[in-house]
C-alpha positions as CSV (number, residue, x, y, z in Angstrom):
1,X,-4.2,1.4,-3.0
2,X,-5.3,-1.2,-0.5
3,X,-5.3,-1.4,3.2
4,X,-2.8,-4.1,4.9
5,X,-2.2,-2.8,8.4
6,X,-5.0,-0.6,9.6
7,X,-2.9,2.5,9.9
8,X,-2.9,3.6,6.6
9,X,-3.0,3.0,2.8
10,X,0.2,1.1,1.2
11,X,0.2,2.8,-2.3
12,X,1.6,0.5,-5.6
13,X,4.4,3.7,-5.6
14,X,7.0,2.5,-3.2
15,X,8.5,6.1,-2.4
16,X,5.0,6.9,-1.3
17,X,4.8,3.6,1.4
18,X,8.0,4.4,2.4
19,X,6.8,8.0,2.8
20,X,3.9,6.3,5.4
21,X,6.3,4.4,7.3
22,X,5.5,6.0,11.2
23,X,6.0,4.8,14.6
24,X,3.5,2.3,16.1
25,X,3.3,2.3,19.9
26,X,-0.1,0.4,20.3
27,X,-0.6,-3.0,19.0
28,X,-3.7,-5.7,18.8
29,X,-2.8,-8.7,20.4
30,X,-2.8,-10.6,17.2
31,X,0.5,-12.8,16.9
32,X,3.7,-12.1,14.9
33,X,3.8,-15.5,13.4
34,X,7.6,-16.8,13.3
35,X,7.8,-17.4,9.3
36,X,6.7,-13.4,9.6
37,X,9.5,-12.9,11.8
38,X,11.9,-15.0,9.8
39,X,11.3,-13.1,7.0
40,X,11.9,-9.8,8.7
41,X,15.0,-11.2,10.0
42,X,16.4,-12.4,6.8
43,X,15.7,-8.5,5.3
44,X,17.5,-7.4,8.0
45,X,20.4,-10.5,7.8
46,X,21.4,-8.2,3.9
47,X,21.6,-4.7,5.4
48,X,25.1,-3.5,4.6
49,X,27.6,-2.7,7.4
50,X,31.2,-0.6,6.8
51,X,33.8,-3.2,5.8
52,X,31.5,-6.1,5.8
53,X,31.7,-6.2,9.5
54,X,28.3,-6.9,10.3
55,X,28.6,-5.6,14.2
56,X,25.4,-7.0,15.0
57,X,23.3,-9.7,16.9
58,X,19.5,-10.1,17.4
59,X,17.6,-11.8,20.3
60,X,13.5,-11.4,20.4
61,X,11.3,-11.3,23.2
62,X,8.1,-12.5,23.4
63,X,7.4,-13.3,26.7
64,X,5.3,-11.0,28.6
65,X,6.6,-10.9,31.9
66,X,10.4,-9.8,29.8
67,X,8.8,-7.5,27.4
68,X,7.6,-5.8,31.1
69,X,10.9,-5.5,32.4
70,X,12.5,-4.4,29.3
71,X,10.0,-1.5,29.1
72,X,11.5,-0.1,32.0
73,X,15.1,0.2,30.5
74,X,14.7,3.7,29.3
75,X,12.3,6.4,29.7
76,X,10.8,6.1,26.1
77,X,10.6,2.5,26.2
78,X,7.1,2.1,27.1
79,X,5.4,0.5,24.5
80,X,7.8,-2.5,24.2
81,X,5.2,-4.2,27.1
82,X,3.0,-3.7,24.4
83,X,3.9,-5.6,21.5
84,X,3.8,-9.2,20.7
85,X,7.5,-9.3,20.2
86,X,10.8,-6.9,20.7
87,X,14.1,-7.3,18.7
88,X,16.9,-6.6,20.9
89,X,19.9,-5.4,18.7
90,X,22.7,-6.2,20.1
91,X,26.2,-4.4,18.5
92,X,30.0,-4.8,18.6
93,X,30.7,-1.3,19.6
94,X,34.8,-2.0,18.7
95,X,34.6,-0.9,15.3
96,X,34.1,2.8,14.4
97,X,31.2,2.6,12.6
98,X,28.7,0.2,15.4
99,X,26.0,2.6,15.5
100,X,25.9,3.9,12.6
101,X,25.4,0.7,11.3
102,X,23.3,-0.3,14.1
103,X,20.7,2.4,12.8
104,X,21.0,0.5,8.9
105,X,19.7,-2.7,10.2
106,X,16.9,-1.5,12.7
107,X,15.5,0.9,10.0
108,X,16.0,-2.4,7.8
109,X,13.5,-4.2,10.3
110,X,11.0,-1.4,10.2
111,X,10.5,-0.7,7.3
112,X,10.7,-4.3,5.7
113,X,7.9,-4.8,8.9
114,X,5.7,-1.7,7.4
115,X,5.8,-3.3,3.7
116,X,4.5,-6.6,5.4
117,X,2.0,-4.6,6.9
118,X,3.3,-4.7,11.0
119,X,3.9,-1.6,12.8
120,X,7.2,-0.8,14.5
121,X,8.7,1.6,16.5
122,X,12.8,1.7,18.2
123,X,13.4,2.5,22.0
124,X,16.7,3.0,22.9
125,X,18.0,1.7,26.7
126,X,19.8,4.6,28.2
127,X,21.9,5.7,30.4
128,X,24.2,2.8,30.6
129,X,22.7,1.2,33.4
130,X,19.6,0.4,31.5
131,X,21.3,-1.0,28.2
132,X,23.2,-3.3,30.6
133,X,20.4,-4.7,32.2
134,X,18.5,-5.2,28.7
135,X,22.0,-6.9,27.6
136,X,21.5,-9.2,30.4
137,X,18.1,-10.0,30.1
138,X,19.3,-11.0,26.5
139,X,21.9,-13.4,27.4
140,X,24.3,-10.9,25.6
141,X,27.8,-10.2,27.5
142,X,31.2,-7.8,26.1
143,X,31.8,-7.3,23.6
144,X,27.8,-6.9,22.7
145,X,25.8,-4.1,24.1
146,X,21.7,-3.8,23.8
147,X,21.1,-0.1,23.2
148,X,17.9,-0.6,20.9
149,X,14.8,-2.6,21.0
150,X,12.3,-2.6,18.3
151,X,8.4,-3.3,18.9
152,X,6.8,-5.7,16.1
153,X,3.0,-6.4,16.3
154,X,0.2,-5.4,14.0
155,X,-0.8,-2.0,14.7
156,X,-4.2,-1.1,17.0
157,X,-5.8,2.4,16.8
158,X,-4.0,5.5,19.3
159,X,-6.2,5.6,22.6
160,X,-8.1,8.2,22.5
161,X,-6.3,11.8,24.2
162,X,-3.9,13.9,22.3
163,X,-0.2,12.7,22.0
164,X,2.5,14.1,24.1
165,X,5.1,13.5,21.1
166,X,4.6,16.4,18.3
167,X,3.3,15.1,14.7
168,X,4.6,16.5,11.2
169,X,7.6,17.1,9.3
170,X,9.6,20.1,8.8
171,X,9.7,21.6,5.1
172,X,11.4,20.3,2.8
173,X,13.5,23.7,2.9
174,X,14.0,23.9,6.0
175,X,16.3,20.7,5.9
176,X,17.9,20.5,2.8
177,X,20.2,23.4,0.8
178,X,21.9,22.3,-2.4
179,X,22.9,23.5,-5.8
């Protein structure tokens, strides 16, 4: 096992570094280079949509003053003022299946971000006031809509203080029933 990111060990078993992937809402000020981005990107560019469809748009952020106002779009959008750079996903909401594909390409982006060692973490821009406004800020008009934004930079440690936001995973059995 080695360290790449600070937050925790990446193990040569990929279930177990997908296992680690968590949200990171506190970053260094260390820069997101744009081949690193690029790369993220292109991970994300091969996520599979329903019928090939591919509702989907990106625009990233890295100016301060607009990672500022995005991070009041939406009551859990916080951290976005902290990282180095957003990902604003766009979608197509005609098509049936927009957000559900929405959520393939943004957990496409995170977790192709955790195996390059970054930390990430989605806000969503809600009620509809707030995604329009982040839609704007984008450049994005109808039929696109900003509902997400995804925080990239390399992870910093939590301030010190406990977290509001509750840690752990239910059992196993209390999720899943089969035969």
């Amino acid at each position: 096992m080695s360290e790449s990111s600070g937050r925790g060990a990446h193990s040569d078993d990929p279930l177990e570094t997908l296992r680690g992937l968590r949200a990171t809402r506190w970053f260094t000020d260390r820069e997101v280079t744009e081949q690193q981005l690029r790369r993220l990107l292109e991970v994300a560019r091969w996520t599979g949509s329903a019928r090939n469809r591919q509702p989907w748009r990106l625009h990233t952020v890295r100016d301060q003053e607009r990672r500022e106002r995005l991070s009041r779009c939406g009551s859990y959008a916080l951290h976005l003022s902290q990282a180095p750079v957003v990902v604003l996903l766009a979608l197509d909401h005609s098509g049936q299946d927009a957000e559900f594909d929405g959520g393939r390409i943004a957990q496409a982006i995170m977790t192709a971000a955790h195996f390059d060692g970054l930390g990430s973490c989605p806000a969503t821009f809600f009620p509809r006031e707030n995604a329009d406004r982040a839609s704007a800020l984008a450049g994005f008009a109808a039929p696109w809509s900003v509902r997400t934004g995804i925080a990239l930079g390399w992870p910093a440690p939590r301030p010190p203080g406990r977290s509001a936001i509750p840690a752990g995973r239910l059992p196993l059995d209390r999720i899943w029933s089969g035969e």
